[in-house]
MIKOLVO-718949 format. One record per residue (C-alpha): chain; x, y, z. Coordinates in Angstrom, 2 decimals, decimal comma, padded with zeros to 5 digits. Last residue first. Example, Ala and Ser with C-alpha at 12.3 -4.5 7.8 and 13.67 -1.06 7.14 Angstrom:
@kette->A | east->013,67 | north->-001,06 | up->007,14
@kette->A | east->012,30 | north->-004,50 | up->007,80
END
This chain:
@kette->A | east->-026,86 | north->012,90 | up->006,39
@kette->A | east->-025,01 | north->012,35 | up->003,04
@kette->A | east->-026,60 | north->012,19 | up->-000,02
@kette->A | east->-026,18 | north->008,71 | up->-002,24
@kette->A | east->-024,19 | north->009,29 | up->-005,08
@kette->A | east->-026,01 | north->007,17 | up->-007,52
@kette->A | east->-022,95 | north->004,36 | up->-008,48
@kette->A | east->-021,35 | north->004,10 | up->-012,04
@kette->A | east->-018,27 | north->006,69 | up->-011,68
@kette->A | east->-018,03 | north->005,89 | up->-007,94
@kette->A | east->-017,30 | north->002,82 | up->-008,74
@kette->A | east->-014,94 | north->003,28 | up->-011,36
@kette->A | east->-012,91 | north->005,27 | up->-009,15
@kette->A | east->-013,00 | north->002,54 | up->-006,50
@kette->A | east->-011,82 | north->000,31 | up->-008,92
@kette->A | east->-008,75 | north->002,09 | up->-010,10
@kette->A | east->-007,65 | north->003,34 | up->-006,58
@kette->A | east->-008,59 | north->-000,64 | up->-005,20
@kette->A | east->-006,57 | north->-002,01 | up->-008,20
@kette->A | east->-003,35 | north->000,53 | up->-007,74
@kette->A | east->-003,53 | north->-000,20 | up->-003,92
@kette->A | east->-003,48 | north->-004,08 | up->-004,71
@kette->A | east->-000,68 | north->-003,13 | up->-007,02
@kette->A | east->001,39 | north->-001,45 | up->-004,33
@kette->A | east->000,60 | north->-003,80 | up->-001,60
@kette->A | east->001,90 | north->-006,73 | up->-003,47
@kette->A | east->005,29 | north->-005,13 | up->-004,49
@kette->A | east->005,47 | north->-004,46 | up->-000,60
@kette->A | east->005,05 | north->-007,69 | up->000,02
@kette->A | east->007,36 | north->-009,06 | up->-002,22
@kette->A | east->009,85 | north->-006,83 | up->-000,65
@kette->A | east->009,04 | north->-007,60 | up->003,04
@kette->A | east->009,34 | north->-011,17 | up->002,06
@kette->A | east->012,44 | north->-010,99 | up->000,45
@kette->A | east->013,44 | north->-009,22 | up->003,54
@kette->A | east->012,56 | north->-012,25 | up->005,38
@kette->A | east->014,19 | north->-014,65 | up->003,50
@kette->A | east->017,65 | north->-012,59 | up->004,21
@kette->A | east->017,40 | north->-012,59 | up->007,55
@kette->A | east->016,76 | north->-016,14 | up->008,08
@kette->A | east->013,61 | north->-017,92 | up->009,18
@kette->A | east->013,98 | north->-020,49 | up->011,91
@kette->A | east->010,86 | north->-019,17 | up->014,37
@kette->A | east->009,22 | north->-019,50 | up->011,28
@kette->A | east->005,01 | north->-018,29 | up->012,50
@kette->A | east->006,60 | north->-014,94 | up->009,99
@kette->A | east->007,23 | north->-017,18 | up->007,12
@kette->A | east->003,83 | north->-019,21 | up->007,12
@kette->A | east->001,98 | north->-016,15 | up->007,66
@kette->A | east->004,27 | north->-014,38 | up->004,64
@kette->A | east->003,73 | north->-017,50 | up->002,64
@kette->A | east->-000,23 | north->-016,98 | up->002,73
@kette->A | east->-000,10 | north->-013,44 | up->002,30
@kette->A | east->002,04 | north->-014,02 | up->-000,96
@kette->A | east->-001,03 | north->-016,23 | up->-002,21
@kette->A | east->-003,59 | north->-013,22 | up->-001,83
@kette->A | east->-001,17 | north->-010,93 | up->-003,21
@kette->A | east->-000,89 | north->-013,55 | up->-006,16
@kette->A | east->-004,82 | north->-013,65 | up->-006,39
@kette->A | east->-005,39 | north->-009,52 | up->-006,43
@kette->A | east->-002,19 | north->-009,32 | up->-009,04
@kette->A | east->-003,81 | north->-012,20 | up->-011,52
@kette->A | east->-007,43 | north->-010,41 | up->-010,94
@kette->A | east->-005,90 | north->-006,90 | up->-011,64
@kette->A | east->-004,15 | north->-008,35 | up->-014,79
@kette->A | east->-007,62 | north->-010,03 | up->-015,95
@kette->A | east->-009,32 | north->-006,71 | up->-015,33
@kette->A | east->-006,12 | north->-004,92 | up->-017,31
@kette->A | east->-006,66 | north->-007,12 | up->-020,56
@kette->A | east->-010,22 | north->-006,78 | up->-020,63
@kette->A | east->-009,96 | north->-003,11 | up->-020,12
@kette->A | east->-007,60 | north->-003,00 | up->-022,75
@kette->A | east->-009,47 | north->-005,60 | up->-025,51
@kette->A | east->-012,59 | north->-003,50 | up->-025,04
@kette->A | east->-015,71 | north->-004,74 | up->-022,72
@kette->A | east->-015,83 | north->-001,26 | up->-020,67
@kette->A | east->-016,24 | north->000,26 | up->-024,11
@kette->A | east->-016,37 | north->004,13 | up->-023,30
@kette->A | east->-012,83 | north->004,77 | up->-023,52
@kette->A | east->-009,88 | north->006,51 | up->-021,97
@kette->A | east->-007,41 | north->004,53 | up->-020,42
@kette->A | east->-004,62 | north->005,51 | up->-017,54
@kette->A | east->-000,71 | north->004,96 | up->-017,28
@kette->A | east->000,53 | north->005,97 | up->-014,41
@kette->A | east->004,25 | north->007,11 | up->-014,39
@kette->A | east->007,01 | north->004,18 | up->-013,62
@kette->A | east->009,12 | north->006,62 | up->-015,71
@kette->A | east->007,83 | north->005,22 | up->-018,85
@kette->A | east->004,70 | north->003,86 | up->-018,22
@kette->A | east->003,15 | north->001,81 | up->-015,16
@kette->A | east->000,43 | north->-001,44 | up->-015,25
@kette->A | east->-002,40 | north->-001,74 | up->-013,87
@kette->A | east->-004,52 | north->001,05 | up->-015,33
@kette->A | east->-006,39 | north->003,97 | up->-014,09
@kette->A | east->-009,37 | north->004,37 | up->-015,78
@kette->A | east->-010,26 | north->007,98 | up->-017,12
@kette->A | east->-013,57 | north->009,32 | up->-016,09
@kette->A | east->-012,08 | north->012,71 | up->-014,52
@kette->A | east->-010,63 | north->013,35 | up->-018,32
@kette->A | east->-014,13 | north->012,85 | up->-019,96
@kette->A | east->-014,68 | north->009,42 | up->-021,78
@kette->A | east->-014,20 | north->008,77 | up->-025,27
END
């Protein structure tokens, strides 16, 4: 098992909409498996949602309504692309040589 400041934070929330994180050493297990291929499906539908939100906003004709289904789908998207880049960053930085600082 990995220490406490090595735990993975996961894709997905608990009870509560708390954080859910994993503790492991197998990088190739059947949950980290399952939460990279979550993080890729959430990374490529926030892609796809940026490409209906150009197309939206260039909609001189859009209604109200569409567009705050946007903004909420958006939003959605934001919060699980910040969830990946917090969970990957912190397993960068786990496996990366700090490099000193001049």
């Amino acid at each position: 098992m990995t220490a406490s400041n090595e735990l993975r934070l996961l894709p997905w929330s608990g009870a509560g909409g708390k954080p859910c994180y994993l503790s492991t050493d197998d990088r190739g297990g059947y949950v980290s498996r399952l939460a990279d291929n979550i993080e890729a499906v959430q990374l490529g539908s926030a892609a796809d949602l940026l490409g209906q939100a150009s197309e939206t906003i260039d909609d001189q004709d859009a209604a109200l309504e569409e567009m705050r289904r946007l903004a909420m789908e958006l939003t959605g998207a934001l919060r699980d692309v910040l969830r990946v880049a917090t969970s990957r960053g912190h397993l960068l930085a786990l496996s990366e040589p700090r490099q000193p600082v001049y």
